[in-house]
C-alpha positions as CSV (number, residue, x, y, z in Angstrom):
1,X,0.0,0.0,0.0
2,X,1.2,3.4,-1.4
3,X,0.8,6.1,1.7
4,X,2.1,9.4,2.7
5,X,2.7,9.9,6.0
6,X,2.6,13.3,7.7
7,X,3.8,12.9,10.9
8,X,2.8,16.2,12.7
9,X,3.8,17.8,16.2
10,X,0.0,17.9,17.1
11,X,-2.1,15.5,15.0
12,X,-0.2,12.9,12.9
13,X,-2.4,12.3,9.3
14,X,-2.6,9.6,6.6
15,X,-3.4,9.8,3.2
16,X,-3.1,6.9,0.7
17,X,-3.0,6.8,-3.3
18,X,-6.1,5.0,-4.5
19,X,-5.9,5.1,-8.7
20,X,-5.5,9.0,-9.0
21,X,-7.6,9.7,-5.5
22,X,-5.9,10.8,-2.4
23,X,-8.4,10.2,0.5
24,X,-7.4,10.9,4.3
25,X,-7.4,8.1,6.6
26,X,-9.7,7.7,9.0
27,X,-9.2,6.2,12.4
28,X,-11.6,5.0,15.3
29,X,-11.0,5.0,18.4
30,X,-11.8,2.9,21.8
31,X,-15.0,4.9,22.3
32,X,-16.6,4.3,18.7
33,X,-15.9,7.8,17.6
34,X,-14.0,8.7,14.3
35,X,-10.7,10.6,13.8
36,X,-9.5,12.0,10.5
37,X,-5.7,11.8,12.2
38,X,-4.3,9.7,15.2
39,X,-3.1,12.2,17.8
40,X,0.5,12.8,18.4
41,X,0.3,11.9,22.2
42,X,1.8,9.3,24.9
43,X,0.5,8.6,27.7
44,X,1.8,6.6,30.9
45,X,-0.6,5.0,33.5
46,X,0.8,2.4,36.5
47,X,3.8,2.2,34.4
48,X,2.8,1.3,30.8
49,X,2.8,3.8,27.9
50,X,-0.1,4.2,25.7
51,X,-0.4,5.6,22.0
52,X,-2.4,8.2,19.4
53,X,-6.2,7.3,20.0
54,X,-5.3,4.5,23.3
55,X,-3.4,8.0,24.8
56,X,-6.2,10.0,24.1
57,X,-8.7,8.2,25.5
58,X,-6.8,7.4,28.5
59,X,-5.8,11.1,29.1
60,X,-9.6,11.5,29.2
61,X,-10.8,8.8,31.8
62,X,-7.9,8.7,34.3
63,X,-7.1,12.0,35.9
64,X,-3.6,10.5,37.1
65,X,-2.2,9.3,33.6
66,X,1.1,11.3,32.5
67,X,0.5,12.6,29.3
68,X,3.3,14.4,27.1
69,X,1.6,16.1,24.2
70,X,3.8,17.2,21.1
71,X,6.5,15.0,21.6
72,X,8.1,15.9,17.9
73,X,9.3,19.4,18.9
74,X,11.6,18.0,21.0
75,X,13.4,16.5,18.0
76,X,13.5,19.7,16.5
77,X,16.5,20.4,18.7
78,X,19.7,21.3,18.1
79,X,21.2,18.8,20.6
80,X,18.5,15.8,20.2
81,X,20.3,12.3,19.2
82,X,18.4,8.6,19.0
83,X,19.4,8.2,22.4
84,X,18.1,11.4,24.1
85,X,15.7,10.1,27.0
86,X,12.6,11.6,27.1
87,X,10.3,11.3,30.3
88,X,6.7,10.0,30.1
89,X,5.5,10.1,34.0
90,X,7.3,6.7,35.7
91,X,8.9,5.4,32.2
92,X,12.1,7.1,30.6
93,X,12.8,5.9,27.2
94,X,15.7,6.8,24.6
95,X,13.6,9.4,21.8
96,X,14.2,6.7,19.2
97,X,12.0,4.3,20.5
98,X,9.5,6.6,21.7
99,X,9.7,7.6,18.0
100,X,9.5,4.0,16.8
101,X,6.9,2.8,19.4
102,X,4.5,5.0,18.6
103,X,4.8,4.6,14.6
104,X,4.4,1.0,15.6
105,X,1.1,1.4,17.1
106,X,0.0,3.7,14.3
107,X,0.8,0.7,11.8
108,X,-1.3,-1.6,13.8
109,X,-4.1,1.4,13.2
110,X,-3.4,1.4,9.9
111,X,-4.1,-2.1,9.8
112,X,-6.8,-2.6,12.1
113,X,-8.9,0.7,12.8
114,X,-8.4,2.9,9.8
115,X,-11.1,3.6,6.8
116,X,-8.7,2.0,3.6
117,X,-10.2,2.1,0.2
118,X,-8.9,-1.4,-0.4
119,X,-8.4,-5.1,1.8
120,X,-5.0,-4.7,3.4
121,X,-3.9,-8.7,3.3
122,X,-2.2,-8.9,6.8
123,X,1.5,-10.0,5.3
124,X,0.9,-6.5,3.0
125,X,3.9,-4.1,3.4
126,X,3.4,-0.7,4.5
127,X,5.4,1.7,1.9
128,X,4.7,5.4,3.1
129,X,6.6,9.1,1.3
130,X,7.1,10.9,4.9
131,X,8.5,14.0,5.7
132,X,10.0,16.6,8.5
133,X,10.1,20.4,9.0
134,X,11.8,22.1,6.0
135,X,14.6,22.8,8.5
136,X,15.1,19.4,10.4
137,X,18.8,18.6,11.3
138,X,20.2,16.0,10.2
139,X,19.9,13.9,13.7
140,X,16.0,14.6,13.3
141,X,15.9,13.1,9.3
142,X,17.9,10.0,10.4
143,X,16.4,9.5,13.5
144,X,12.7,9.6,11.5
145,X,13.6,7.5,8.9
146,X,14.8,4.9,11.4
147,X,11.9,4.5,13.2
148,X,9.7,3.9,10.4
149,X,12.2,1.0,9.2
150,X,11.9,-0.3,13.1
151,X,7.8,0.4,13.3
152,X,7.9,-2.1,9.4
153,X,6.9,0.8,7.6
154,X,9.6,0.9,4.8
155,X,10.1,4.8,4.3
156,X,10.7,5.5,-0.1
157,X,11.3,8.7,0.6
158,X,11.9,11.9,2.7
159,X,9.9,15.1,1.5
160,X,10.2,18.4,3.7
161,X,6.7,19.1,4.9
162,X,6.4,22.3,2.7
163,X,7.7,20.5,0.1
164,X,5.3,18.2,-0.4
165,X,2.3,20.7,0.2
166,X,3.5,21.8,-3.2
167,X,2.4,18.0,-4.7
168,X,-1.5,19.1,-3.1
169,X,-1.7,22.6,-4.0
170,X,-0.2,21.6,-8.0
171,X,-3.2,18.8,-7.8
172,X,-6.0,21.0,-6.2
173,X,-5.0,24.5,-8.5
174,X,-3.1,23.6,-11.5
175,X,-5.0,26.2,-13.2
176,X,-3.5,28.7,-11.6
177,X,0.1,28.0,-12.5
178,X,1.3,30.3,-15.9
179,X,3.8,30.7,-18.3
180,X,4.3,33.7,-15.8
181,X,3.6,32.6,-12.3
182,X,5.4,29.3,-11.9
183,X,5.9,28.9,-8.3
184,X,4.6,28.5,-5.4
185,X,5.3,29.7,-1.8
186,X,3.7,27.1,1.0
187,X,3.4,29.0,4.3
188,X,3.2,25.8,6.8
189,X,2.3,26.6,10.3
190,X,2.4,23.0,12.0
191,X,1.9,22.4,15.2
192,X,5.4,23.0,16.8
193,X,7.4,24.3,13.6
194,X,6.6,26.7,10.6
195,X,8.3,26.2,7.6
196,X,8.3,28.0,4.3
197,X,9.5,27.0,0.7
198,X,9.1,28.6,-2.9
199,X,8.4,25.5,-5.5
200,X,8.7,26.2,-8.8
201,X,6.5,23.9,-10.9
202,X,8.0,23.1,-14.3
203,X,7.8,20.1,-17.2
204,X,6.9,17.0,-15.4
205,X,8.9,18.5,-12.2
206,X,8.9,20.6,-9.0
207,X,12.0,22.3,-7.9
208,X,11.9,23.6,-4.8
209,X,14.7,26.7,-4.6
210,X,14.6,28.2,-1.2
211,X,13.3,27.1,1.9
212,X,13.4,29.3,5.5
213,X,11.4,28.4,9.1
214,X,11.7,28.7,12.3
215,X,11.9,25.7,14.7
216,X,10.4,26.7,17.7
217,X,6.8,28.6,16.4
218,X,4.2,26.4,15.8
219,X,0.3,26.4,16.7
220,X,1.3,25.2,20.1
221,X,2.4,28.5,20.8
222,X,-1.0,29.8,20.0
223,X,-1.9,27.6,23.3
224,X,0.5,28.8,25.2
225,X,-0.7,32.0,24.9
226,X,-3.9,31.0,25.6
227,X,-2.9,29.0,28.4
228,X,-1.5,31.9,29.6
229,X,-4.4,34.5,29.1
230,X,-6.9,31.8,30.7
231,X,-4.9,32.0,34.0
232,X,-4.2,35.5,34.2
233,X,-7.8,35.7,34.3
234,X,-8.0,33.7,37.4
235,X,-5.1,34.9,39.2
236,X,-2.8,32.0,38.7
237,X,0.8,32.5,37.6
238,X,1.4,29.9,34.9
239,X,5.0,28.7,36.4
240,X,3.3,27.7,39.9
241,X,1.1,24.8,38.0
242,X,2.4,21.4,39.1
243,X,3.5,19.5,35.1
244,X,0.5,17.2,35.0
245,X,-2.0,19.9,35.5
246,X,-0.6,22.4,32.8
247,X,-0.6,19.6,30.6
248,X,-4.2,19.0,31.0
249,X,-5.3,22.8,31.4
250,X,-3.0,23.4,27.8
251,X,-4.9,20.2,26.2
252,X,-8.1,22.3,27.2
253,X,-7.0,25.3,26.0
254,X,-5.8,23.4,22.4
255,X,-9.9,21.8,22.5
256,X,-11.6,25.5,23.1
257,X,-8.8,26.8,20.2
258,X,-9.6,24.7,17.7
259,X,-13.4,24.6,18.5
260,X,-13.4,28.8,17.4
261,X,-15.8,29.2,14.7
262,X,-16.1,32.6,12.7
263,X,-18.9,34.0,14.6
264,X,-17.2,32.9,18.3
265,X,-17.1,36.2,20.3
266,X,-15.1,34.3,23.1
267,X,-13.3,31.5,24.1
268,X,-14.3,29.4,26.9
269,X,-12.1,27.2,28.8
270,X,-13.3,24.4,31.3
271,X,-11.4,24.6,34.4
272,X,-13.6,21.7,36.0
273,X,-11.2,18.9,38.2
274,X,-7.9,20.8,37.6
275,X,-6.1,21.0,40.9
276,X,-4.9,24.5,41.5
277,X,-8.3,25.9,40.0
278,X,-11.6,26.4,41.4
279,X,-13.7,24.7,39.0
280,X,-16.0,26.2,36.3
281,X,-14.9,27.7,33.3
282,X,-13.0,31.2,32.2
283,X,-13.5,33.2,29.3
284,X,-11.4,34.9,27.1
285,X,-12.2,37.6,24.1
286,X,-11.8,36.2,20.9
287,X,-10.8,39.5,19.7
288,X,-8.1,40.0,22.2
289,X,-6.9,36.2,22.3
290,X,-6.1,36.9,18.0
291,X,-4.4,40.1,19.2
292,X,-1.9,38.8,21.2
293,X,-1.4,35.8,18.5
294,X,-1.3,38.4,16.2
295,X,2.8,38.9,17.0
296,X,3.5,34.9,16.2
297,X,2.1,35.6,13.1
298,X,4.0,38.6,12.0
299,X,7.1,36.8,13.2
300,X,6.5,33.9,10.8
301,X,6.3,36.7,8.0
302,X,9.4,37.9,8.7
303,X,11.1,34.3,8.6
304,X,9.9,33.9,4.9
305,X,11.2,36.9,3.9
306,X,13.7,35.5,1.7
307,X,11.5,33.1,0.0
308,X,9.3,36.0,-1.2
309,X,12.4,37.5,-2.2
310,X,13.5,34.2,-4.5
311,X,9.9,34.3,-5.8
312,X,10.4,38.4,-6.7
313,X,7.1,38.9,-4.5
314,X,6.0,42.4,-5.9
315,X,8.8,42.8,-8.0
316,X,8.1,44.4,-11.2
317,X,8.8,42.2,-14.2
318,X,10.2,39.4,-11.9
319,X,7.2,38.1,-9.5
320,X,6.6,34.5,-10.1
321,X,4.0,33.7,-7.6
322,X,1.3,32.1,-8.7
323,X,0.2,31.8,-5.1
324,X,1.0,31.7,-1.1
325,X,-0.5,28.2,0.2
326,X,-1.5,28.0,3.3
327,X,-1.5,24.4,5.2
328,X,-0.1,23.6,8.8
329,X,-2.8,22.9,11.4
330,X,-1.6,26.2,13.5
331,X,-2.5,27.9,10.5
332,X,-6.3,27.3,11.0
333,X,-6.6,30.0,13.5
334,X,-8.3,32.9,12.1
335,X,-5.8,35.5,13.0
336,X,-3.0,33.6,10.3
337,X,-5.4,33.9,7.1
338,X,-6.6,37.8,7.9
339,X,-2.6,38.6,8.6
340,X,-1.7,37.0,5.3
341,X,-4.2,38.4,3.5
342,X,-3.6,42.1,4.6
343,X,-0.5,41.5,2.7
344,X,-1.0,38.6,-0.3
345,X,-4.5,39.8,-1.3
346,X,-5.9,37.3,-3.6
347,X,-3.2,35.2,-4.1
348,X,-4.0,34.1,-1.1
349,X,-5.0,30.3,-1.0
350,X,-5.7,27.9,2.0
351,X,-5.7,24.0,1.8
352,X,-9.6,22.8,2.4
353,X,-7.4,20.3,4.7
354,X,-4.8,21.9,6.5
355,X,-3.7,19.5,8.9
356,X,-3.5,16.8,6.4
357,X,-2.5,19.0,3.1
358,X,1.1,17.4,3.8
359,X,0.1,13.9,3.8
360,X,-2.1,13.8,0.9
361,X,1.0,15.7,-0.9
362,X,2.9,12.6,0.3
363,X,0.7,10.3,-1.3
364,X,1.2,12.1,-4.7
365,X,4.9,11.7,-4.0
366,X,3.8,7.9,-3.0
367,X,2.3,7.0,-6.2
368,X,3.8,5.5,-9.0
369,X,1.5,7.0,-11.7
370,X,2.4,10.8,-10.6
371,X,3.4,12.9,-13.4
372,X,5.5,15.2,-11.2
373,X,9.5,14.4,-10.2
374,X,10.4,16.6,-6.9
375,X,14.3,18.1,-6.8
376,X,14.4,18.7,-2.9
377,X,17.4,21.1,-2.0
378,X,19.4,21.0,1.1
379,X,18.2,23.0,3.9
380,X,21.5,24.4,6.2
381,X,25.4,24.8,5.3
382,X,27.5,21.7,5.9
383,X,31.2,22.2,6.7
384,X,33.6,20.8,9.6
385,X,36.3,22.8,12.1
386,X,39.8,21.3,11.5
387,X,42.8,22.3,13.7
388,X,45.7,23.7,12.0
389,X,49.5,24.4,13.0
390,X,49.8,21.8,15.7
391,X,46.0,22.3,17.0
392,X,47.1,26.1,17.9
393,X,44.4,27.2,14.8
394,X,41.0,26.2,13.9
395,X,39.6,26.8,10.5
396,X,36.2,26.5,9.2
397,X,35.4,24.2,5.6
398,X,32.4,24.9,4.1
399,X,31.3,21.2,2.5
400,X,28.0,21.3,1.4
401,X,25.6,24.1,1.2
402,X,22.0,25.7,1.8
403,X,19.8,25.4,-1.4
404,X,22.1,22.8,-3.2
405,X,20.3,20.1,-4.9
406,X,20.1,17.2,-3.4
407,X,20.6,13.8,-5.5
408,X,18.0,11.9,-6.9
409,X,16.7,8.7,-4.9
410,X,19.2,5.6,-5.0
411,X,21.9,8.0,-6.6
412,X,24.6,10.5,-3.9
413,X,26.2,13.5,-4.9
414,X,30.0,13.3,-3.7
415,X,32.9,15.5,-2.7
416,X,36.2,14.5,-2.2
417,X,39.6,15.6,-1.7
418,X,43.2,13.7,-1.8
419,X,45.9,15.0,0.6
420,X,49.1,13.8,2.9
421,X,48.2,15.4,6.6
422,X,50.4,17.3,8.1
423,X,50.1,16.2,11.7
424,X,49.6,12.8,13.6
425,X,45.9,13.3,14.4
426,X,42.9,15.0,12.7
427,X,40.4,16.5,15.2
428,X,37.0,17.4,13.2
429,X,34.3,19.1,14.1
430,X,31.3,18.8,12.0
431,X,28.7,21.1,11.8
432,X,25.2,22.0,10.4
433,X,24.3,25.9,10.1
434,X,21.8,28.0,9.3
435,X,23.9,30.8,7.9
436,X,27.5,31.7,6.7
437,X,28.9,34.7,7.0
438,X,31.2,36.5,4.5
439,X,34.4,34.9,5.7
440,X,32.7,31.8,5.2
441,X,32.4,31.0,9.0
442,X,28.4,29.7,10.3
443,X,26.6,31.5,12.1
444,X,22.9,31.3,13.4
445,X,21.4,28.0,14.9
446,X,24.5,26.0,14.8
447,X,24.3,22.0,15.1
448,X,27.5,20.2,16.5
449,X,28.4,17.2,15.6
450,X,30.3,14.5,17.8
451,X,34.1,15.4,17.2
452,X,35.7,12.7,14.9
453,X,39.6,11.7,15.5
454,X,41.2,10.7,12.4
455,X,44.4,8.5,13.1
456,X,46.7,9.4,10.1
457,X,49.7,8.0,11.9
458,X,49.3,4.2,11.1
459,X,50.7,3.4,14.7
460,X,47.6,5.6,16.7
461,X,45.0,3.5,14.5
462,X,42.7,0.9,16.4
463,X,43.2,2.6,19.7
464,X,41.0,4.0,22.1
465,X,42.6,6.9,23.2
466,X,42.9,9.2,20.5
467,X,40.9,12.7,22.1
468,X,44.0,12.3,24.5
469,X,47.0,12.2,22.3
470,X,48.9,15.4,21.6
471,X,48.7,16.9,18.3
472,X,52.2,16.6,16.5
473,X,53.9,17.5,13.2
474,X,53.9,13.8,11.1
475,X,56.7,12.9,9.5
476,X,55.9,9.9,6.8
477,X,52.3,11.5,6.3
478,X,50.1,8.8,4.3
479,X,47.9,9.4,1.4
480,X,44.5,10.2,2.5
481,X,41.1,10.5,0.5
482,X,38.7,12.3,2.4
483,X,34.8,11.7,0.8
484,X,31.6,13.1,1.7
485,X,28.3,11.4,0.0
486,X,25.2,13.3,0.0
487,X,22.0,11.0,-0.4
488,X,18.3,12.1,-1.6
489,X,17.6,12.4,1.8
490,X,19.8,15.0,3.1
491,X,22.0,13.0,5.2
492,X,25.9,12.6,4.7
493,X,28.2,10.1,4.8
494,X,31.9,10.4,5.4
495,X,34.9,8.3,4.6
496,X,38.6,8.9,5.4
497,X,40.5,6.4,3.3
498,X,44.5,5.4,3.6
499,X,45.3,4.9,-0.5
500,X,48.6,3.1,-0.1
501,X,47.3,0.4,2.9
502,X,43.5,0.0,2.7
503,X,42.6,1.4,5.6
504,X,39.1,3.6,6.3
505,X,37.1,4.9,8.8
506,X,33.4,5.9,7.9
507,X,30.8,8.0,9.5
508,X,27.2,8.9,8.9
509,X,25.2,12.1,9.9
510,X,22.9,11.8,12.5
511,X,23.6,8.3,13.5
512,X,23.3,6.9,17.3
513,X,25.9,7.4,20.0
514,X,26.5,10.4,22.0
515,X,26.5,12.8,19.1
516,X,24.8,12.9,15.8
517,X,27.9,11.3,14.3
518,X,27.7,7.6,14.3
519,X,30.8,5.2,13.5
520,X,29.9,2.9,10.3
521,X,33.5,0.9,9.9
């Protein structure tokens, strides 16, 4: 079965490819009711962790369960690895099993509760296009793809989320696309990330050119504030609530959020059973709960700045925008569509799904009989420290960089360079970046890497020691091949090869161990 899988910081959605028809998944859950996503929760009660729709309902019949709600955002960090433990009430698990643990009870939904167009014979392999924030590090790209290999759904791709909202809006408004407005901009508001990408739609492909985001503003945000607004008007200060209780007041707040309709004058929040509060329910202005979102939103305009820029948004004689799309399940509060359209007018288009706009873009991706081919592009500068002069200097080396193309699938794009070191040891630190500045040097949300020692003296190599030996001037330097291999999926590969013995050492981005550098020979 041919699937996209979107899965989201709030809700997590399916779509599936059913002979030129993308329909949305639908789930049910313990009570009999229907779900067109499986939550993005986990919950813990008397020691055992429950999943999506199981967590849900559980959150809702035992006050006591632990319950930690957008789980995915902590991914998004800078300093996340497989093994980073993450806390759910009693259990601590590392965040690659949390991550493959709760896939795994989404394929049993899949197989067992969801809506399929077609029989799913039970030895039938789950194939699913999936994706992550435009701006993921690499730790977060390896990290999802593995845990869809370990939950046996085999992952053919990895799409940035934006990326593939392209696929749905090119489907959904072709006819707006021109021999003069040929791209697109998706403005994603997700649940803990916003993303933003300028796709440019050609012959039988989509190229995306630019991308920008921001990893930490998301529709949860508009529940923190909220959250926030709710207790100021009961006289609580937010940082006095024990965990458990802010967790279930925010899951309220989330509930009365997304239950706004266009005629809501305000926003009601039950209080009812939450220890700390005195029962009954507070009220908030609608009008004055939009107006202090209103900031988040301007914030997210300024991020995407440069991809209006690529797109020559309101550039005479240059403007290729055929239209702003607007998908993300943050994006569904009204205060994001009347912000955007102050300034985008009519070109102005939001997904009729917007929490699932990604999936169903996966799907396209997913099926074999799309006409469309998408060239992804790398998201943040690639480079590595190396010590120089005895270790006394460090120097930076760009390797790879924002916005170039990445390979097509089953194919790597490769860099390599031949040398004879000049010292005993190579220390290297690599590096992901957001920016560069004009020396070349990053700047701006900088990922490191796990520090890599390279043995060029053939008497260091196979021991154990190496962040303790002193840095020396080598005499009989061997020949060295240094490769870097960039796959369709963003992540690199790196190989340090002695020519004249044989010997190599090999890395991956975003591996296991203590850093996002893992050890593959």
């Amino acid at each position: 079965m041919q699937l996209g899988i979107d899965l989201g910081t709030s809700h997590t959605a399916v779509a599936c490819a059913d002979r030129g028809n993308y329909p949305v998944l639908t789930f049910e859950a313990p009570d009999g009711e229907t779900f067109d996503h499986v939550p993005s929760l986990v919950a813990e009660y008397e020691g055992q962790l429950y999943f999506g729709l199981e967590a849900r309902a559980l959150a809702m019949s035992q006050p006591q369960a632990s319950v930690v709600r957008s789980f995915k955002r902590v991914l998004s960090s800078a300093r996340v690895t497989a093994e980073t433990p993450i806390r759910i009430g009693s259990v601590t698990l590392p965040a690659l099993e949390l991550v493959t643990r709760f896939l795994e009870a989404l394929a049993q939904a899949i197989r067992h509760t969801a809506s399929l167009p077609m029989e799913l014979s039970p030895d039938e392999r789950l194939e699913a296009v999936v994706a992550v924030p435009a701006h993921a590090f690499g730790a977060q790209r390896f990290l999802t793809l593995d845990a869809f290999r370990r939950a046996g759904i085999t992952p053919r791709a990895l799409l940035n989320e934006p990326s593939a909202a392209g696929f749905e809006y090119v489907h959904r408004h072709h006819d707006t696309l021109s021999s003069r407005r040929t791209s697109v901009v998706v403005y994603d508001m997700g649940g803990g990330t916003f993303d933003a990408s300028l796709v440019h739609v050609g012959s039988g492909t989509h190229d995306v050119v630019t991308t920008a985001g921001l990893n930490d503003l998301g529709g949860d945000d508009f529940d923190d504030v909220l959250l926030r607004m709710v207790l100021e008007s009961v006289g609580v200060i937010p940082e006095t609530m024990e965990d458990r209780e802010r967790a279930r007041l925010m899951e309220r707040c989330r509930h009365a959020k997304e239950s706004l309709n266009p005629n809501s004058r305000r926003v009601i929040v039950d209080l009812e059973g939450i220890d700390g509060l005195e029962g009954g329910e507070a009220s908030v202005a609608t009008a004055d709960f939009f107006t202090a979102c209103e900031p988040l939103v301007r914030r997210s305009m300024e991020a995407m700045e440069p991809v209006l820029a690529a797109a020559g948004f309101d550039q005479p004689g240059v403007d290729s925008m055929a239209g702003l799309y607007v998908v993300g399940g943050g994006s569904a509060l009204p205060v994001v569509s009347r912000v955007l359209r102050e300034r985008f007018g009519r070109r102005l288009r939001r997904s009729p799904y917007p929490s699932a706009a990604t999936a169903i873009g996966l799907a396209i991706a997913a099926d074999d009989d799309t006409r469309f081919v998408l060239r992804e592009r790398l998201t943040r500068h690639f480079g590595v420290f190396r010590e120089g002069d005895g270790g006394k200097l460090i120097t930076f080396d760009p390797i790879f960089r924002k916005d170039d193309l990445l390979p097509r699938a089953g194919s790597a794009t490769t860099l390599k360079r031949v040398y004879r070191p000049a010292h005993n040891l190579g220390h290297l630190r690599f590096v992901e970046c957001q920016a560069l500045r004009d020396d070349g040097t990053p700047v701006g949300d900088v990922m490191p890497f796990a520090d890599v020692h390279i043995p060029y003296d053939r008497t260091l190599r196979g021991r154990s020691d190496l962040p303790g030996v002193t840095v020396a001037r080598l005499q009989a330097a061997p020949l060295i091949e240094e490769r870097y291999d960039l796959d369709a999926d963003g992540l690199v590969a790196v190989t340090f090869t002695d020519l004249e013995t044989g010997w190599r050492s090999s890395w991956r981005l975003g591996g296991e161990g203590q850093g996002s550098m893992q050890r593959a020979s």
